[in-house]
LUMZA-932493 format. One record per residue (C-alpha): residue in three letters; x, y, z. Coordinates in steps of 0.5 Angstrom, whole numbers, plus 500, padded with zeros to 3 digits. Layout:
<sites>
AlaXYZ/...
</sites>
This chain:
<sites>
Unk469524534/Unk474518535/Unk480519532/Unk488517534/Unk493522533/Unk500525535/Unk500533537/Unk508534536/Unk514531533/Unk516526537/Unk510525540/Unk506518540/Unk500517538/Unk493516543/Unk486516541/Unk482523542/Unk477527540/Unk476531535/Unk470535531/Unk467532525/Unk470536519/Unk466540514/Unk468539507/Unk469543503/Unk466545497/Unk469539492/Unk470534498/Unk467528501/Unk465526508/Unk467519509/Unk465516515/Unk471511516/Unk469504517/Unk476500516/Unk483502514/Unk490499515/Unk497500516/Unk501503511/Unk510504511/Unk507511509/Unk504512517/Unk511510520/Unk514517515/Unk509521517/Unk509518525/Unk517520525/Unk517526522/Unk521524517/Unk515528511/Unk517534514/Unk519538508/Unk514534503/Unk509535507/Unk506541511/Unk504538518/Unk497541521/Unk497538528/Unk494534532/Unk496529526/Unk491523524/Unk494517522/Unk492512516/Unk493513509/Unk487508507/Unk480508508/Unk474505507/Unk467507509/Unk460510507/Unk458517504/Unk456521509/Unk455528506/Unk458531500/Unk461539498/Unk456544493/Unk461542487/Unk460535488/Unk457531482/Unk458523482/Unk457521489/Unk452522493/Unk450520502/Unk450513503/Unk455511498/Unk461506499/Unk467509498/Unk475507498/Unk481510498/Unk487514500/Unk487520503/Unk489525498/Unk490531502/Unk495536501/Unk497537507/Unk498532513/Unk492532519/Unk486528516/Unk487521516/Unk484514516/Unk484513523/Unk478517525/Unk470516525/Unk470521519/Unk475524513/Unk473530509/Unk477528502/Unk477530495/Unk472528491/Unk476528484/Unk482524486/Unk484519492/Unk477516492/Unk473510488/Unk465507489/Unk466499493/Unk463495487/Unk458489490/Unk462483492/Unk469488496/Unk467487503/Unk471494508/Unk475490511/Unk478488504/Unk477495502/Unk480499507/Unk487495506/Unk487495499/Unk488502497/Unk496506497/Unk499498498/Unk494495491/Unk496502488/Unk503503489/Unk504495486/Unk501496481/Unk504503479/Unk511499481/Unk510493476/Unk508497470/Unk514501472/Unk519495470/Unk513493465/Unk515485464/Unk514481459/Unk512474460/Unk517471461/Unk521474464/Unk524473471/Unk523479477/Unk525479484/Unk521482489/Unk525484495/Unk520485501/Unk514480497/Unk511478504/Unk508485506/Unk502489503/Unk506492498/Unk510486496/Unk503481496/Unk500484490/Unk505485486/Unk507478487/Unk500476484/Unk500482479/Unk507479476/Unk505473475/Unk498474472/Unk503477466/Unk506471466/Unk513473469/Unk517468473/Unk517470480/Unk523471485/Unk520472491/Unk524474498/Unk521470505/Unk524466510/Unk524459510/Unk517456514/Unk512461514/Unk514467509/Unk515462504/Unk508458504/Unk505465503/Unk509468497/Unk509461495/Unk501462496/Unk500468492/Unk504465486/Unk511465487/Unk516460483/Unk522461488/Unk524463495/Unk530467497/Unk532469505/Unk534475505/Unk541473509/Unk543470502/Unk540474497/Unk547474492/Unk548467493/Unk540465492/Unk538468487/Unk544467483/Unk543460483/Unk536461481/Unk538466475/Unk545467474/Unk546472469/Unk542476474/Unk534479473/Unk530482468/Unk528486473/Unk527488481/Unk521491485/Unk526493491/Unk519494496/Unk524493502/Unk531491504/Unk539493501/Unk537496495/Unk544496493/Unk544489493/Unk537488490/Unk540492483/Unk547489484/Unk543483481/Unk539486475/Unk542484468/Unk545489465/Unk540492461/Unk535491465/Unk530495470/Unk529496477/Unk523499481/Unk524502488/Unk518505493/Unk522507498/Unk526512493/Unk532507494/Unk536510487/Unk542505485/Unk549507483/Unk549501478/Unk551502471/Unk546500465/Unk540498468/Unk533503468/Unk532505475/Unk525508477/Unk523511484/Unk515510485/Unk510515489/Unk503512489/Unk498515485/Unk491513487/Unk488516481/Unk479514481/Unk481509475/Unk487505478/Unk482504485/Unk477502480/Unk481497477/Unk484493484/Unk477493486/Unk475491479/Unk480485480/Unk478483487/Unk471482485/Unk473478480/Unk478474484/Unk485476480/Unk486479487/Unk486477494/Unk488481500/Unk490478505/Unk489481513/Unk493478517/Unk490481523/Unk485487524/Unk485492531/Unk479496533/Unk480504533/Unk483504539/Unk488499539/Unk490503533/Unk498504536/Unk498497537/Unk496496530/Unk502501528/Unk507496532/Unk505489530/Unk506493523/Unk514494525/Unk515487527/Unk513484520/Unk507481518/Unk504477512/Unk499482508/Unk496487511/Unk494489518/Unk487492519/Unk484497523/Unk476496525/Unk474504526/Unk466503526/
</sites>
């Protein structure tokens, strides 16, 4: 099968043939028709999961999937060949990966049924960035409202928080340059837009005693807690941990559970979510993908597999 994948730290990674895995007992074969890149990918790709996480080399990226049943372990109740699936690569160890033909992955966790109305483009993109929102939000449980800051509202992650967030009737402080960024925060709901470059000073106008809370998806997280009310709440998904006094500070690992899958694409489906795909690249322009991802996109970046 197609897959792309790096051999060794420091390697770039190049699309190669591997063979097709087996499931094992209590796993599902996938065979993967779209997924989508994830900060994840960059950690695994640079090494920087070693310790975490046992490499098993040649490692696969892509972290999401979407895709077909195509054959399911002796021990597997409730999925069945020819079923569409989505989800998040729940492996113990790094080497399968989303950016393949086919992924054996556990039946129990990391995996969800795609419901009538979710196309794989969508759904391939959908899984650790959706869960990963939602578990931030519900760690800073707002109230409506109340006021929060999203510091990185533009990528994937960011997207869907923003709509979650105002779909509980927060007030939404939104990170995004002037011109583009900021007509797609302001898209997704956002009531205000702050540069970067001047996050103090903007956010200070707009909230002056500081936020309710904060989802630090990206950027200084030093300077996104230091505008935190005393008393309030600060998230981050990329395991920042603020010095700052009085406020609750929480680390975020997503957690793919069958039930949170089910929901965000429950809330796709019905329209309380929308992902947006900036651009897809077939499998093979995988490490193209991988460094459009690093120059910064507006939602996510999808990769065609089949």
């Amino acid at each position: 099968m197609r897959a792309v994948a790096f051999d060794d730290f420091g390697s770039s990674p190049a699309l190669t043939e591997l063979t097709v895995p087996e499931p094992g007992p209590e796993e599902v074969l996938v065979k993967v028709s779209a997924s989508s890149v994830n900060g994840f990918d960059l950690g695994v790709l640079g090494g920087f999961l070693k310790g975490a996480y046992e490499y098993e080399f040649p490692v696969t990226l892509g972290k999401d999937f979407a895709g077909v049943v195509a054959g399911v372990g002796s021990e597997v109740t409730g999925f069945a060949p020819g079923d569409e699936v989505f989800g998040v690569v729940a492996r113990p160890t790094l080497g399968q990966g989303g950016f393949a033909d086919y992924l054996a992955v556990p039946a129990a966790y990391g995996i969800a049924k795609i419901p009538a109305g979710l196309d794989l483009t969508r759904a391939g993109a959908l899984g650790l960035s959706g869960t990963a929102s939602l578990n931030a939000v519900d760690a800073v449980a707002p109230a409506a409202g109340e006021t929060v800051l999203v510091s990185g509202a533009t990528g994937g992650v960011g997207s869907f928080a923003v709509q979650f967030l105002v779909a509980r009737g927060v007030t939404v402080i939104a990170t995004g340059r002037p011109g583009a960024e900021a007509e797609f925060v302001t898209g997704l709901g956002a009531q205000h837009v702050v540069d970067h470059t001047d996050l103090e000073a903007q956010v200070r106008a707009i909230a002056p005693a500081g936020v309710d809370a904060a989802l630090h998806l990206a950027g200084d997280g030093a300077a996104v807690a230091g505008l935190v009310a005393p008393g309030g709440r600060f998230t981050s998904t990329i395991h920042f941990v603020p010095d700052e006094p009085g406020i609750k500070a929480t680390t975020i690992m997503s957690d793919p559970s069958p039930a949170t899958l089910a929901r965000l694409a429950d809330d796709v489906v019905a329209g309380r979510l929308r992902v947006h795909v900036a651009r897809v690249f077939d499998l093979p322009e995988a490490p193209q993908a991988i460094a459009a991802f690093t120059e910064g996109t507006l939602g996510k970046i999808g990769v065609r597999v089949a």
